[in-house]
N, C-alpha and C positions, 0 to 999 in steps of 0.2 A: 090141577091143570095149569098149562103154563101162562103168566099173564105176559110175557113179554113178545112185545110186536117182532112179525115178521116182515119181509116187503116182497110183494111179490111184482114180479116187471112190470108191471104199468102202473108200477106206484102208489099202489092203494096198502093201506097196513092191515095187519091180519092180527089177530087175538085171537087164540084158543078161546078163552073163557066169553069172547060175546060172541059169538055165535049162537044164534035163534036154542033155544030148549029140546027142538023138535027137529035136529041135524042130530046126527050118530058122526064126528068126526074119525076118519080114518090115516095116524097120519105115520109116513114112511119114510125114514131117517136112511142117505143112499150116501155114500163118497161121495160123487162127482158126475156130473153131466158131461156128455158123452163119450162115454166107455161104454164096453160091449154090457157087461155088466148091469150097470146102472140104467143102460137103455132097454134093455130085457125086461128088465123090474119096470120100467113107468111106461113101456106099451101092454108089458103085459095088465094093467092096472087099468091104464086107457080104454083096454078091450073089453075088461071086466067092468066098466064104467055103469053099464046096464043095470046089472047084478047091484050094484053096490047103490044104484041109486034106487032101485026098491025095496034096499029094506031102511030107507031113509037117511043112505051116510053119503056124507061126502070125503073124497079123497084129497088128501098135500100130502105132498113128499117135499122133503127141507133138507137141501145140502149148503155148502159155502159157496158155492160157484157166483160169481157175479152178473149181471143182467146179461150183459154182452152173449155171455155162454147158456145161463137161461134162455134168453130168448133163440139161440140158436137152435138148442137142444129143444125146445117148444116146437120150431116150425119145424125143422128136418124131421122131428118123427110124430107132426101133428095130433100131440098131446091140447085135447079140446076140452077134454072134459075130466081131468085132474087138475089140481094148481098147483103148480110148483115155486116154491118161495125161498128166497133166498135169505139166508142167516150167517151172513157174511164173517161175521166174528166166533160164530160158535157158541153164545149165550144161552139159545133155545136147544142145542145138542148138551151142552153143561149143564144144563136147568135141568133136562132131565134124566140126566147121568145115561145119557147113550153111552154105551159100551165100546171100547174101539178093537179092533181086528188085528189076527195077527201077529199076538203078540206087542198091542200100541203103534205099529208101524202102519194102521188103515184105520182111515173113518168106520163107527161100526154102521151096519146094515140091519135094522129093527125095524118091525114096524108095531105100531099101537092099536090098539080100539078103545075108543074111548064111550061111554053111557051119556046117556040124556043130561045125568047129573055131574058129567065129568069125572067122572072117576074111569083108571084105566080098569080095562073087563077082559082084554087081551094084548099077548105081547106074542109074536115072533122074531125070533133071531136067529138071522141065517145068513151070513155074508156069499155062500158058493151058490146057493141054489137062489139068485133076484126074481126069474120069474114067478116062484111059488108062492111069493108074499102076498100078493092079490088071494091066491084060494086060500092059503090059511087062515087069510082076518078072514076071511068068504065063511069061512067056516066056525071061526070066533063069533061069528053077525047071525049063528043060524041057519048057515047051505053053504051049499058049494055048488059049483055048475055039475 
Protein backbone atom coordinates (compact mmCIF):
# COMPACT_ATOMS: atom_id res chain seq x y z
CA UNK A 1 0.00 0.00 0.00
CA UNK A 2 1.03 3.41 -0.83
CA UNK A 3 2.98 5.36 1.93
CA UNK A 4 2.95 8.67 0.36
CA UNK A 5 0.74 11.43 1.46
CA UNK A 6 -2.00 12.81 -0.20
CA UNK A 7 -3.86 16.27 0.64
CA UNK A 8 -7.01 16.50 0.52
CA UNK A 9 -8.77 20.30 0.47
CA UNK A 10 -8.95 21.30 3.85
CA UNK A 11 -5.50 20.32 4.49
CA UNK A 12 -5.31 17.37 6.30
CA UNK A 13 -2.79 14.52 4.83
CA UNK A 14 -3.92 11.15 4.03
CA UNK A 15 -1.75 7.93 4.11
CA UNK A 16 -2.94 4.84 2.69
CA UNK A 17 -1.13 2.75 5.19
CA UNK A 18 -2.53 4.50 8.53
CA UNK A 19 -5.66 4.17 8.28
CA UNK A 20 -7.36 2.30 11.43
CA UNK A 21 -6.91 -1.92 10.53
CA UNK A 22 -10.77 -1.93 10.53
CA UNK A 23 -11.31 0.55 7.20
CA UNK A 24 -11.66 -1.57 3.83
CA UNK A 25 -10.21 1.43 1.67
CA UNK A 26 -11.77 1.96 -1.60
CA UNK A 27 -9.71 4.09 -3.69
CA UNK A 28 -10.50 5.51 -7.52
CA UNK A 29 -7.89 6.92 -9.75
CA UNK A 30 -10.24 9.50 -12.22
CA UNK A 31 -8.53 12.30 -14.85
CA UNK A 32 -10.04 15.08 -13.74
CA UNK A 33 -12.81 17.01 -11.86
CA UNK A 34 -15.42 18.22 -13.51
CA UNK A 35 -15.98 16.39 -16.70
CA UNK A 36 -18.96 14.58 -17.52
CA UNK A 37 -17.14 11.64 -16.99
CA UNK A 38 -15.34 11.95 -13.84
CA UNK A 39 -18.48 13.44 -12.35
CA UNK A 40 -20.65 10.28 -13.33
CA UNK A 41 -17.83 8.12 -11.41
CA UNK A 42 -17.82 10.22 -8.03
CA UNK A 43 -21.81 10.71 -7.78
CA UNK A 44 -22.19 7.54 -8.71
CA UNK A 45 -19.81 6.55 -5.75
CA UNK A 46 -21.41 9.25 -3.51
CA UNK A 47 -24.87 7.45 -4.09
CA UNK A 48 -23.42 4.20 -3.26
CA UNK A 49 -21.89 5.72 -0.28
CA UNK A 50 -24.36 3.59 1.89
CA UNK A 51 -23.55 0.26 0.44
CA UNK A 52 -19.86 0.85 0.82
CA UNK A 53 -20.12 2.00 4.25
CA UNK A 54 -21.52 -1.32 5.52
CA UNK A 55 -19.32 -3.49 4.48
CA UNK A 56 -16.71 -1.29 6.39
CA UNK A 57 -14.90 0.83 3.39
CA UNK A 58 -14.31 3.96 2.82
CA UNK A 59 -14.08 5.68 -0.51
CA UNK A 60 -11.00 8.37 -2.17
CA UNK A 61 -10.93 8.93 -5.48
CA UNK A 62 -7.33 10.86 -6.31
CA UNK A 63 -6.86 12.97 -9.41
CA UNK A 64 -4.17 15.95 -10.04
CA UNK A 65 -6.67 18.69 -10.05
CA UNK A 66 -5.83 21.37 -7.48
CA UNK A 67 -7.99 22.50 -4.46
CA UNK A 68 -9.50 25.30 -6.29
CA UNK A 69 -11.18 22.62 -8.66
CA UNK A 70 -11.58 20.04 -5.80
CA UNK A 71 -13.30 22.06 -3.92
CA UNK A 72 -15.53 23.27 -6.74
CA UNK A 73 -16.17 19.79 -8.01
CA UNK A 74 -16.99 18.88 -4.11
CA UNK A 75 -19.82 21.47 -3.65
CA UNK A 76 -21.57 21.54 -7.26
CA UNK A 77 -22.10 17.82 -6.98
CA UNK A 78 -22.16 17.68 -3.12
CA UNK A 79 -19.81 14.86 -2.72
CA UNK A 80 -20.26 14.28 1.36
CA UNK A 81 -19.35 11.24 1.84
CA UNK A 82 -16.26 10.20 -0.46
CA UNK A 83 -12.88 12.11 -0.22
CA UNK A 84 -11.47 13.34 -2.74
CA UNK A 85 -7.59 14.16 -2.59
CA UNK A 86 -5.56 15.62 -4.64
CA UNK A 87 -2.05 14.34 -5.80
CA UNK A 88 -0.98 17.20 -7.49
CA UNK A 89 2.31 15.87 -9.07
CA UNK A 90 1.25 12.30 -9.79
CA UNK A 91 3.65 10.39 -7.23
CA UNK A 92 0.60 8.37 -5.76
CA UNK A 93 -0.73 7.54 -9.47
CA UNK A 94 3.16 6.48 -10.36
CA UNK A 95 3.37 4.65 -7.07
CA UNK A 96 1.02 2.67 -8.16
CA UNK A 97 1.59 2.24 -11.77
CA UNK A 98 -2.10 3.50 -12.77
CA UNK A 99 -2.34 2.74 -16.20
CA UNK A 100 -2.90 5.68 -18.61
CA UNK A 101 -5.84 5.70 -21.37
CA UNK A 102 -5.80 5.96 -24.70
CA UNK A 103 -3.13 5.06 -26.04
CA UNK A 104 -0.92 7.49 -22.97
CA UNK A 105 -2.95 10.51 -24.12
CA UNK A 106 -5.50 10.26 -20.68
CA UNK A 107 -5.08 9.72 -17.02
CA UNK A 108 -6.06 6.03 -16.45
CA UNK A 109 -9.51 5.44 -14.66
CA UNK A 110 -8.98 2.28 -12.05
CA UNK A 111 -10.29 1.79 -9.22
CA UNK A 112 -8.71 -0.48 -6.23
CA UNK A 113 -10.01 -2.56 -3.16
CA UNK A 114 -7.81 -2.77 -0.76
CA UNK A 115 -7.92 -5.75 2.49
CA UNK A 116 -7.72 -5.06 6.14
CA UNK A 117 -4.12 -5.98 5.72
CA UNK A 118 -3.47 -3.76 2.74
CA UNK A 119 -2.89 -5.67 0.15
CA UNK A 120 -4.96 -4.99 -3.30
CA UNK A 121 -8.01 -7.81 -3.35
CA UNK A 122 -9.57 -5.99 -6.35
CA UNK A 123 -8.83 -3.92 -9.49
CA UNK A 124 -11.28 -2.35 -12.17
CA UNK A 125 -10.31 -0.67 -15.16
CA UNK A 126 -12.50 1.10 -17.22
CA UNK A 127 -12.07 4.54 -18.56
CA UNK A 128 -15.81 4.63 -20.91
CA UNK A 129 -17.94 3.11 -18.49
CA UNK A 130 -17.07 5.90 -14.59
CA UNK A 131 -20.41 5.18 -13.38
CA UNK A 132 -19.77 1.35 -12.92
CA UNK A 133 -16.87 1.58 -10.70
CA UNK A 134 -18.77 1.97 -7.59
CA UNK A 135 -20.76 -1.53 -8.44
CA UNK A 136 -17.80 -3.35 -9.46
CA UNK A 137 -15.49 -2.70 -6.20
CA UNK A 138 -19.67 -3.26 -4.82
CA UNK A 139 -18.94 -6.41 -6.00
CA UNK A 140 -15.05 -7.05 -5.30
CA UNK A 141 -16.47 -6.09 -1.40
CA UNK A 142 -19.12 -8.92 -1.55
CA UNK A 143 -22.63 -7.37 -3.26
CA UNK A 144 -23.80 -5.36 -5.24
CA UNK A 145 -27.11 -3.17 -5.04
Amino acid sequence: MSVIPVTYPVQLDVSFCNLPSSILPVIFFYPADNTPGCTAEACAFEAAAPDFKSKGAVVFGVSSNGEADKRKFIQTNKLKSIQLLIDADNKVRSSWKVPKALFGALPGRVSYVISKEGKVIGVYDDLVNAANHPFKTLEILGGSK
